[in-house]
TORZA-500660 format. One record per residue (C-alpha): residue number from 1; x negated, z, y negated. Coordinates in Angstrom, 3 decimals. Layout:
<nodes>
   seq          x          z          y
   NUM          X          Z          Y
...
</nodes>
This chain:
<nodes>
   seq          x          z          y
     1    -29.912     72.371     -7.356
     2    -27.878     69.497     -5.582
     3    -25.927     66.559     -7.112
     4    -22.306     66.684     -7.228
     5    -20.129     65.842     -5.825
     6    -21.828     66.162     -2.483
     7    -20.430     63.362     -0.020
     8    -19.342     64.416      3.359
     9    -21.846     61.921      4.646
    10    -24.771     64.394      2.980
    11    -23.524     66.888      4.410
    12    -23.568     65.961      7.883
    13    -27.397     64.377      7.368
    14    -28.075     67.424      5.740
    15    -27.039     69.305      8.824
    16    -28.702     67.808     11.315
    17    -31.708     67.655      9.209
    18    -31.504     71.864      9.748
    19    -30.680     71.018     13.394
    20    -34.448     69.209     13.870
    21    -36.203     71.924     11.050
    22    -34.867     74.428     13.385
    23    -36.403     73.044     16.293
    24    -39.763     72.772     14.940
    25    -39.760     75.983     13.829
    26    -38.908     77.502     16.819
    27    -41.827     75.797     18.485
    28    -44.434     77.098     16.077
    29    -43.090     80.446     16.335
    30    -42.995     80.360     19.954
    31    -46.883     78.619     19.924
    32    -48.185     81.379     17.699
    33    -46.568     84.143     19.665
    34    -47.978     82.489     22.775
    35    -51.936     82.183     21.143
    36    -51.619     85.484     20.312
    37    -50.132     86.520     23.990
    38    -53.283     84.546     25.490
    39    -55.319     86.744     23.238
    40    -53.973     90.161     24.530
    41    -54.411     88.583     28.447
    42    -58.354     88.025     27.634
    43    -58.881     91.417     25.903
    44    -57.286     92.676     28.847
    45    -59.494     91.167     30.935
    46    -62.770     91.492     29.049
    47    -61.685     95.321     28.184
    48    -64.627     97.153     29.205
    49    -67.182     94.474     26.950
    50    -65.199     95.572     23.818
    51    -65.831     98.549     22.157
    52    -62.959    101.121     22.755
    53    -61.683    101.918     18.788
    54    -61.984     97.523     18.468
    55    -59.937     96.966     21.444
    56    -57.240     99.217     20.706
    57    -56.857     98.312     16.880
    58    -57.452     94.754     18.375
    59    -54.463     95.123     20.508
    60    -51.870     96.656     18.849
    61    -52.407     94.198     15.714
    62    -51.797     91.626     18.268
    63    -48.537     93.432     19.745
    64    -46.897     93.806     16.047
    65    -47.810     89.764     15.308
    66    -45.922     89.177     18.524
    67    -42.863     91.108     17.814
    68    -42.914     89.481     14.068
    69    -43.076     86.521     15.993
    70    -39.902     87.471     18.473
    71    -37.785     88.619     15.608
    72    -38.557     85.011     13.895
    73    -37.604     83.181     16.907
    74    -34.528     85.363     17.024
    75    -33.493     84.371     13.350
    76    -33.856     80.658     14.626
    77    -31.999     80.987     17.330
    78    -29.370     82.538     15.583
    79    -29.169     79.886     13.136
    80    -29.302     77.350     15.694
    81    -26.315     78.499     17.259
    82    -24.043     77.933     13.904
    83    -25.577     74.583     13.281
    84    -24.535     73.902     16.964
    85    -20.943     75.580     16.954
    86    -19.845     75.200     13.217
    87    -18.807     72.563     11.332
    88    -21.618     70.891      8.749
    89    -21.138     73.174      5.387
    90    -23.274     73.598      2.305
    91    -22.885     76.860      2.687
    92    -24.375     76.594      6.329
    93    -26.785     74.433      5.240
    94    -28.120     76.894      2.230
    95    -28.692     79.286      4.955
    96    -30.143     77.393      7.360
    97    -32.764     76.059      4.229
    98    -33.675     79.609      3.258
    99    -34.850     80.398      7.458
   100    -36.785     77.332      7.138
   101    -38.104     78.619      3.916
   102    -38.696     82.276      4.871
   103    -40.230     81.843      8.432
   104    -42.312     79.197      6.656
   105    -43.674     81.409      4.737
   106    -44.416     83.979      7.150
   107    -46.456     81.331     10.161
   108    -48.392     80.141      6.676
   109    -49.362     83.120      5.126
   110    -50.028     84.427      8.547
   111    -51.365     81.335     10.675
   112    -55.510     82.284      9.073
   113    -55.124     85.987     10.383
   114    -54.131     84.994     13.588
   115    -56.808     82.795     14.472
   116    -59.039     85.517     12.723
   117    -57.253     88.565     15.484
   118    -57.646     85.477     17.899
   119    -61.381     85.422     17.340
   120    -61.901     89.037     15.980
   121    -64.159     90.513     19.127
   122    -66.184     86.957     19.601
   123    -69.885     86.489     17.759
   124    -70.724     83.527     16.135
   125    -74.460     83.490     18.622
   126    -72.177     85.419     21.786
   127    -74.636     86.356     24.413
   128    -74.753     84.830     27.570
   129    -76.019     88.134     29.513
   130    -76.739     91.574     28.876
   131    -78.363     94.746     30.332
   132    -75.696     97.301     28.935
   133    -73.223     96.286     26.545
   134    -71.889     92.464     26.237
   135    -72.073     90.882     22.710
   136    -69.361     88.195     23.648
   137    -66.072     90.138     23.414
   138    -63.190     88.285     25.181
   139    -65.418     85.602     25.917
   140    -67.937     87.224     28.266
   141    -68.765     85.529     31.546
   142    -67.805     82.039     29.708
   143    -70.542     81.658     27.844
   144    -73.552     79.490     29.359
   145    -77.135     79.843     27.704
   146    -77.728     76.866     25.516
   147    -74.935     75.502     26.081
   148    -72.095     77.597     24.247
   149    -74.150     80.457     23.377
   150    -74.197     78.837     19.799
   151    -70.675     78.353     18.223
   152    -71.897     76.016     15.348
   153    -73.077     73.881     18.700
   154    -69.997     74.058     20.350
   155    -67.201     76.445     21.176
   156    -64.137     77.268     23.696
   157    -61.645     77.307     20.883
   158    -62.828     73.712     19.380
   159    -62.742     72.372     23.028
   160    -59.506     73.546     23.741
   161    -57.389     71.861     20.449
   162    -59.798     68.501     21.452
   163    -58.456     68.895     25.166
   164    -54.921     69.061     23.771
   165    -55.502     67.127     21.154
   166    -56.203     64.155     23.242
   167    -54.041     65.067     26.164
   168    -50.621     65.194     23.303
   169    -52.028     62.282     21.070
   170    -53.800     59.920     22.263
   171    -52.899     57.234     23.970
   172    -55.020     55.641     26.906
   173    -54.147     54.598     30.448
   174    -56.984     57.332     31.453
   175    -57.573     60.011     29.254
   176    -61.095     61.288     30.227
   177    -63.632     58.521     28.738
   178    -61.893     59.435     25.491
   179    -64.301     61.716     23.494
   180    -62.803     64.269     21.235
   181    -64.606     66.368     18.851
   182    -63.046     68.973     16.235
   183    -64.683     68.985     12.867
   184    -64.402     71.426      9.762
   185    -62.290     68.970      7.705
   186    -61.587     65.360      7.739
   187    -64.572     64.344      5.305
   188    -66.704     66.314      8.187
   189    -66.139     63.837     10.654
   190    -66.746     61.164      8.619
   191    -70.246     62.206      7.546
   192    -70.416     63.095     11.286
   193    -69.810     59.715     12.411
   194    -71.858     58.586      9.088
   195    -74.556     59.875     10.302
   196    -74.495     58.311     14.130
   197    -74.453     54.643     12.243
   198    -77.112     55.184     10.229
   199    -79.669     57.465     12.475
   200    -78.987     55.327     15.127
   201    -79.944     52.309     13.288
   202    -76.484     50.465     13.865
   203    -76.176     48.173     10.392
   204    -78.451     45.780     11.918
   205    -75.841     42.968     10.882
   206    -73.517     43.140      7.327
   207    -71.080     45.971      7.034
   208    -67.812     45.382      6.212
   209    -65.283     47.665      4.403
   210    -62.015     47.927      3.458
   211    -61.871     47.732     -0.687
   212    -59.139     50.129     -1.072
   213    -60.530     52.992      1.858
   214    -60.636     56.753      0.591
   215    -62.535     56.897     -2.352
   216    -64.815     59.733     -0.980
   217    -65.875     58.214      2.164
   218    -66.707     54.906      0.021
   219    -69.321     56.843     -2.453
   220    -70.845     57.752      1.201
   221    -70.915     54.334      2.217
   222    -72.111     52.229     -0.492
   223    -75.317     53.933     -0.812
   224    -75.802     54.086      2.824
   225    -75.571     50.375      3.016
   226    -76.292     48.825     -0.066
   227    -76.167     44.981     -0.294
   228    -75.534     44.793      3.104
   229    -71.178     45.448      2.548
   230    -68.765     42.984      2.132
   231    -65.700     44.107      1.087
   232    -62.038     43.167      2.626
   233    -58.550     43.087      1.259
   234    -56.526     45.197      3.728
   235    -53.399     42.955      3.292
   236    -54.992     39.958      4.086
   237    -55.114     39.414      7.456
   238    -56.404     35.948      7.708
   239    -59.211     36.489      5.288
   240    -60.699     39.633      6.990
   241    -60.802     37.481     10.531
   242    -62.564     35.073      8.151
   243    -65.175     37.492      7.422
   244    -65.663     38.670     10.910
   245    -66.005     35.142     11.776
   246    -68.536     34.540      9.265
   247    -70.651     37.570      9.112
   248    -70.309     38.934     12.726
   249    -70.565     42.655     11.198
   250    -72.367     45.168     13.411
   251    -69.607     48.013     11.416
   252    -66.050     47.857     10.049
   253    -64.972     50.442      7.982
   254    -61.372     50.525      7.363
   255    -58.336     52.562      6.652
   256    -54.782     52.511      9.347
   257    -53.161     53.105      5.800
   258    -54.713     53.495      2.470
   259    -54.417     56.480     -0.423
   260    -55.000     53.726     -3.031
   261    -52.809     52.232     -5.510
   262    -52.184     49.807     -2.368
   263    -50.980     51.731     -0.291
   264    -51.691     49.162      2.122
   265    -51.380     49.210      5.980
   266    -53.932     46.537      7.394
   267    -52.834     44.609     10.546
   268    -54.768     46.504     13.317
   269    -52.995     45.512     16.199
   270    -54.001     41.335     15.045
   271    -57.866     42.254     14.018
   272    -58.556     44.675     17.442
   273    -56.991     41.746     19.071
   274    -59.443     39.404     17.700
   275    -62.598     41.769     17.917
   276    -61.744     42.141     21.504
   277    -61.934     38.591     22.359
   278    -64.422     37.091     20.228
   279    -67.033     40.247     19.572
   280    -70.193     38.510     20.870
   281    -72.247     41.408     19.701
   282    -71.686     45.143     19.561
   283    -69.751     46.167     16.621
   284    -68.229     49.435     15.810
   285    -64.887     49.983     14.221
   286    -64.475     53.160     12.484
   287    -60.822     53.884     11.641
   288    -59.668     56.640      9.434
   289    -56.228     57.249     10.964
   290    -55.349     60.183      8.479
   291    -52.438     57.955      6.924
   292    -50.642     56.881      9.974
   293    -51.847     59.645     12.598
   294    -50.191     59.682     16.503
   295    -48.258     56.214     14.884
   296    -51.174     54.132     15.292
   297    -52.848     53.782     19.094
   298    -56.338     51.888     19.221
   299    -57.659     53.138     22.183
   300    -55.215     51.653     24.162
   301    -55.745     48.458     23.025
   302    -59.419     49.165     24.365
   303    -59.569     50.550     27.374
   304    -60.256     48.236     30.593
   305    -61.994     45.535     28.563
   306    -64.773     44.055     29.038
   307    -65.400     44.248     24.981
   308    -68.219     44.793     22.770
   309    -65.962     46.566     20.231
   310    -66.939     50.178     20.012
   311    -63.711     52.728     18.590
   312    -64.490     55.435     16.707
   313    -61.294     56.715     15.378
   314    -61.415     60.322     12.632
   315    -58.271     61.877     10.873
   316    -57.986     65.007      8.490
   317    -56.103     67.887     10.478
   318    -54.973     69.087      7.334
   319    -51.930     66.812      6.860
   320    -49.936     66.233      9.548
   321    -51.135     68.390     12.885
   322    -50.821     71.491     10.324
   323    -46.897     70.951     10.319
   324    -46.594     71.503      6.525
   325    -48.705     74.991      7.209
   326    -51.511     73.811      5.212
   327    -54.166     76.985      5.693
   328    -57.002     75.984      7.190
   329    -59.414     72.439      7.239
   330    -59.971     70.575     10.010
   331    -61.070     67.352     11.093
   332    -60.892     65.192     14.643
   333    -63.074     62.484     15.864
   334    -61.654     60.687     18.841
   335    -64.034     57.639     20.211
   336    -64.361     54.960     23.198
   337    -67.118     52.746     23.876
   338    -70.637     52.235     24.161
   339    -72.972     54.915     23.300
   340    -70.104     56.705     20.691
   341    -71.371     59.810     23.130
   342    -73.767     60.556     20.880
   343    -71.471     61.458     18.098
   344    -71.493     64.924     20.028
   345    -75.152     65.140     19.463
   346    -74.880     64.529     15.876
   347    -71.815     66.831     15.039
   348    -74.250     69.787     16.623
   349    -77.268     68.530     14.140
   350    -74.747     67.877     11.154
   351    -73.306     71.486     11.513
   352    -70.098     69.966     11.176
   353    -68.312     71.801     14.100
   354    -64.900     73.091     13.509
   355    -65.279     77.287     13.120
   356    -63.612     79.252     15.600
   357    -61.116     80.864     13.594
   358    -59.763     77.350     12.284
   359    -59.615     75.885     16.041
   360    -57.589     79.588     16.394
   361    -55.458     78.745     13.816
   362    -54.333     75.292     13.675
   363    -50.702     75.428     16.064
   364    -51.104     73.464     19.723
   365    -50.769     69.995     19.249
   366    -47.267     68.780     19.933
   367    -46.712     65.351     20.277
   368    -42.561     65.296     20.552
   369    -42.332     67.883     17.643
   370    -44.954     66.073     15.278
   371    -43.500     62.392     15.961
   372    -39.977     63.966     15.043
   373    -41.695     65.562     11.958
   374    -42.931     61.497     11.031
   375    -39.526     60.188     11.750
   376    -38.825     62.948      8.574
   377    -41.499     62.018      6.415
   378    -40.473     58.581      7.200
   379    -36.794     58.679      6.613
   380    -37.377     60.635      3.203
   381    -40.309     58.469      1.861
   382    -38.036     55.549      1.812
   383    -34.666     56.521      0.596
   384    -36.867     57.751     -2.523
   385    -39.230     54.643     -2.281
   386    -36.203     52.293     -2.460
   387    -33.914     54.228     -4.712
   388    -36.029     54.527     -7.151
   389    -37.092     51.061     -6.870
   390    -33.912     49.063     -7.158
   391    -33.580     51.048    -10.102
   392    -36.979     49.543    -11.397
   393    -35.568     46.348    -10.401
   394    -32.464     46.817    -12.313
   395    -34.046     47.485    -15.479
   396    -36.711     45.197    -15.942
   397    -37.181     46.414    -19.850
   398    -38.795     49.966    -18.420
   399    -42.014     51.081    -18.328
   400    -42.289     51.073    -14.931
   401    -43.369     47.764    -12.980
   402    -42.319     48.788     -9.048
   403    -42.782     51.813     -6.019
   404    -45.722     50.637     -3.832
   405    -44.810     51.530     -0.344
   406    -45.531     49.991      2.679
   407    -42.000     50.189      4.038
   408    -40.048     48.130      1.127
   409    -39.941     44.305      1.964
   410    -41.918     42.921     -0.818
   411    -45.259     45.043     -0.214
   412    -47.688     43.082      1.343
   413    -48.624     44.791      4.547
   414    -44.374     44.472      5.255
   415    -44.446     41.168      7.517
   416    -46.456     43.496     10.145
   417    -45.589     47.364      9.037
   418    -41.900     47.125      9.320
   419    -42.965     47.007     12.875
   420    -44.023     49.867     12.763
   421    -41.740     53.714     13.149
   422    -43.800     54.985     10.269
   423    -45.245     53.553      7.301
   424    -46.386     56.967      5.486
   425    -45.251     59.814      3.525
   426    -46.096     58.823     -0.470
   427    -46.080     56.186     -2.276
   428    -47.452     55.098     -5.527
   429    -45.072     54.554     -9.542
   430    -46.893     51.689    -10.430
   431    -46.402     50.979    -14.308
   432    -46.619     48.174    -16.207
   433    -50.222     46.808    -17.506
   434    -49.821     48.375    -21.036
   435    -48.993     51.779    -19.642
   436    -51.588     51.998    -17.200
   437    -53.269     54.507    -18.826
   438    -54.551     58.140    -17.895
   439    -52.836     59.674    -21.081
   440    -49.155     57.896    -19.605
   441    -49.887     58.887    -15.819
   442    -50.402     62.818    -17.155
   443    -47.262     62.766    -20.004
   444    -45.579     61.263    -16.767
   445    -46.476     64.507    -14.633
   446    -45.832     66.798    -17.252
   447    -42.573     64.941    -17.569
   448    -41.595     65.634    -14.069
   449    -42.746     68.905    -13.747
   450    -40.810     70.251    -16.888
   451    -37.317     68.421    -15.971
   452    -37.530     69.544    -12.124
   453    -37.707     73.048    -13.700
   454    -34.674     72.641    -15.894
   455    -32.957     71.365    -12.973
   456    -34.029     74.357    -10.977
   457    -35.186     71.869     -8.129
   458    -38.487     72.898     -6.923
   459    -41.304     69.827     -7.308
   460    -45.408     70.892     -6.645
   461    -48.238     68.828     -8.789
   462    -50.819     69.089     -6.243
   463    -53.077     67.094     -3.793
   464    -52.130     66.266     -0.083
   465    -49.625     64.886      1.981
   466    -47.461     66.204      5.234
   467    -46.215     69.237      3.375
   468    -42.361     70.622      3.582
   469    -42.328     70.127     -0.286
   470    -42.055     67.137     -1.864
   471    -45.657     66.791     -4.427
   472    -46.565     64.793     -7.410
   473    -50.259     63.918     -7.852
   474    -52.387     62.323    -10.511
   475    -54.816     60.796     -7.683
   476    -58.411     59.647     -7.870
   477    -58.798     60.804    -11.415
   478    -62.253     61.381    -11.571
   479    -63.306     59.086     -8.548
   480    -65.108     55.979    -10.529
   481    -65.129     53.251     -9.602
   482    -61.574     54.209     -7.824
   483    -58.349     53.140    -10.240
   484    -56.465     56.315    -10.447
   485    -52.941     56.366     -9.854
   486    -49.699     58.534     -9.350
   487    -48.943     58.872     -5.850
   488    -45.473     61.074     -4.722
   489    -45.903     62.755     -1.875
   490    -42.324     63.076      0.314
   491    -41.933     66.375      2.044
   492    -39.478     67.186      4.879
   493    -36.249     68.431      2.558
   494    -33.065     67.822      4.066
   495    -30.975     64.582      2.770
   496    -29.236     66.566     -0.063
   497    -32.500     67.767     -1.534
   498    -33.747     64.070     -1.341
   499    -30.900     63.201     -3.152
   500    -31.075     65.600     -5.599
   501    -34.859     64.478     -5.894
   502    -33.858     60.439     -6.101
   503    -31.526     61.797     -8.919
   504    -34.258     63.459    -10.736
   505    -36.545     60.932    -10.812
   506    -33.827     58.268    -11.697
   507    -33.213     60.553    -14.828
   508    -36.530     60.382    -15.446
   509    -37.322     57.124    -15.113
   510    -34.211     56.310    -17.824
   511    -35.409     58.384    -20.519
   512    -39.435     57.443    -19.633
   513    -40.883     56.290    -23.091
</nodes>
């Protein structure tokens, strides 16, 4: 599976790679076990509501989870211990791959039947009183009529993950004007917010939208708004104040990093700056922060000025706050300003609420453990991004043209995103103008996928990004009028894998035609 020979420089990389997988492990293991522990304290409590055969069966499911949970966090600590008193081996390091592998495996297959135990005695309409017999389980006495007594409304498990959500992961001098609501995936809260602009009659002025934002949310918007959108180059800084000068736009849509052929990061920090000061009228900037996540910080930009720039700020929980778990949807709206309140209102009306036994699921935000999981992603990303591009660069006769990423000097958005700690986990194999064809882009997949096999190095075709493995993807293949490209998706491997990974691709890339 790995190159050889491996370099004693690998190996110690590769070892303290295992040192940090270990310590994210152990905190998901030791967050699941706790959910579940939480669980058995309100059954406990809320005993005689639950019917006697449910709460026992209820119970002990939850006491064998835990002790799965305990023997997991014993494995890691045992492992942690080696890494910590042995010498970096490959051996050690083989071993310390397959835990991260194995107890992997068991939080993912099992992280949708917890939050379904978590949730198992609670109704979906729980009742807020009763005469006899409760018909709230574990929740009885905390639910309030018409207020909670819906959970498609608005539920304790959604408001928890948005109280830690924003408490881990936002940034703000004060937390509490901050409003956080959980949706059922990432393209939830962006019809969610959708919605808000256009019930509430907020394009009064043009609308202005970045050209390479997610394909999906642009089919939403360009029939929403018609001739009234002007579109923007994300890496041109100068000419997007230019069109806020111009056209004083009542919305900006735009991406904190795009899943385009781009791959663009736009300069945030320069436009807020200049929407702050020179906003005359009320405009709304809606921000999908899926790309860059906890990296990027808008509110804080915000908060204490007198501004007439209203934040609305949505990410997909199913890349990064998943840590590479990947079992459930989920989607966050965090917003600041104005009457942005009102989103609340409209999630209720969309339906768009997260369900309970996703908000169950999805492991307690962890700021600490998700910024060291970026500094991964991050690290990875561009020793592939640049390896495989100086080889591009050092055979100009190739099919290939360059490796878009926002974190090789070169790509536009670099004068401002080198700046930054993270610039993303994929990039895009752009080829040259002849070979920019579908038929190339899938013989290229194919390619990949059959030579990782005869290498016996594991590689996933598949959508997403924030996963442990390291994906291929055909993207935006039936999107029109979006270009489809072939993004590559960096997981979290440890430095030899990468390496064996650069070597793969380099092979590939040599024997391309």
């Amino acid at each position: 599976m790995y190159p050889l020979p491996i370099s004693s420089s690998l190996i110690h990389e590769a070892h303290s790679d295992c040192v940090s997988d270990m310590e994210e492990l152990l905190y998901l293991s030791h967050d699941a076990k706790n959910r579940l522990s939480r669980f058995t304290r309100d059954i406990n409590k809320a005993k005689k509501h639950i019917a006697p055969a449910t709460y026992a069966e209820a119970k002990e499911t939850a006491r064998k989870y835990i002790e799965a949970c305990n023997h997991a966090v014993q494995k890691i600590q045992s492992c942690q211990r080696a890494l910590s008193h042995s010498s970096p081996s490959l051996l050690l390091i083989t071993k310390s791959d397959e835990i991260k592998r194995s107890t992997y495996e068991f939080l993912r297959t099992h992280q949708a039947l917890f939050g379904a135990l978590i949730t198992s005695t609670d109704w979906q309409s729980p009742s807020y009183s009763h005469s006899i017999s409760s018909q709230a389980g574990r929740e009885t006495h905390t639910i309030y009529a018409t207020i909670n007594d819906y959970k498609r409304d608005q539920h304790w498990d959604a408001y928890r993950l948005e109280r830690t959500f924003v408490k881990e992961n936002v940034d703000s001098p004060v937390k509490f004007p901050i409003q956080a609501l959980a949706t059922s995936s990432g393209m939830a809260a962006f019809a969610t917010i959708l919605n808000f602009l256009i019930l509430e009659h907020k394009a009064t002025r043009p609308v202005l939208m970045g050209k390479a934002s997610w394909f999906q949310n642009r089919l939403l918007i360009k029939p929403a708004f018609g001739d009234n959108i002007i579109e923007l180059d994300e890496t041109d800084t100068d000419g997007i104040i230019t069109a806020i000068k111009a056209h004083s736009p009542s919305i900006i849509f735009i991406d904190s990093l795009t899943n385009s052929p781009e791959v663009a990061i736009p300069n945030l920090p320069h436009i807020i700056e200049y929407l702050i000061k020179n906003s005359k009228r009320e405009t709304y900037l809606v921000i999908d922060n899926t790309g860059l996540s906890v990296v990027f910080q808008p509110f804080k930009m915000l908060f204490g000025k007198r501004s007439k720039v209203r934040c609305i700020v949505f990410e997909s929980l199913n890349k990064y706050h998943q840590f590479g778990l990947d079992r459930v949807t989920g989607g966050m709206i965090t917003s600041y300003g104005g009457d942005t309140a009102k989103i609340f209102d409209y999630r209720v009306h969309s339906g768009t609420n997260i369900p309970d036994s996703s908000a169950a699921s999805i492991p307690t935000p962890n700021r600490r453990i998700l910024i060291s999981r970026l500094k991964r992603h991050q690290k990875n990303t561009r020793i592939l991004a640049q390896g495989l591009n100086d080889w591009i660069d050092a055979h100009p006769s190739a099919l290939f043209a360059k490796i878009v990423f926002p974190g090789l000097p070169g790509h536009p958005s670099y004068p401002w995103s080198n700046r930054l700690p993270f610039t993303g986990c994929y990039f895009a194999v752009q080829f040259k103008k002849p070979y920019q064809t579908i038929k190339t882009y899938k013989r290229f997949v194919a390619t990949v996928m059959e030579s990782s096999a005869k290498h016996h190095i594991n590689m996933v075709a598949g959508s997403t990004f924030g996963l442990n493995q390291t994906r291929i993807y055909l993207t935006a293949l039936r999107s029109k009028p979006s270009t489809p490209f072939v993004r590559i998706a960096v997981g979290t491997e440890h430095r030899i894998a990468i390496e064996a990974l650069k070597e793969l691709f380099i092979n590939i890339f040599c024997t391309f035609r």
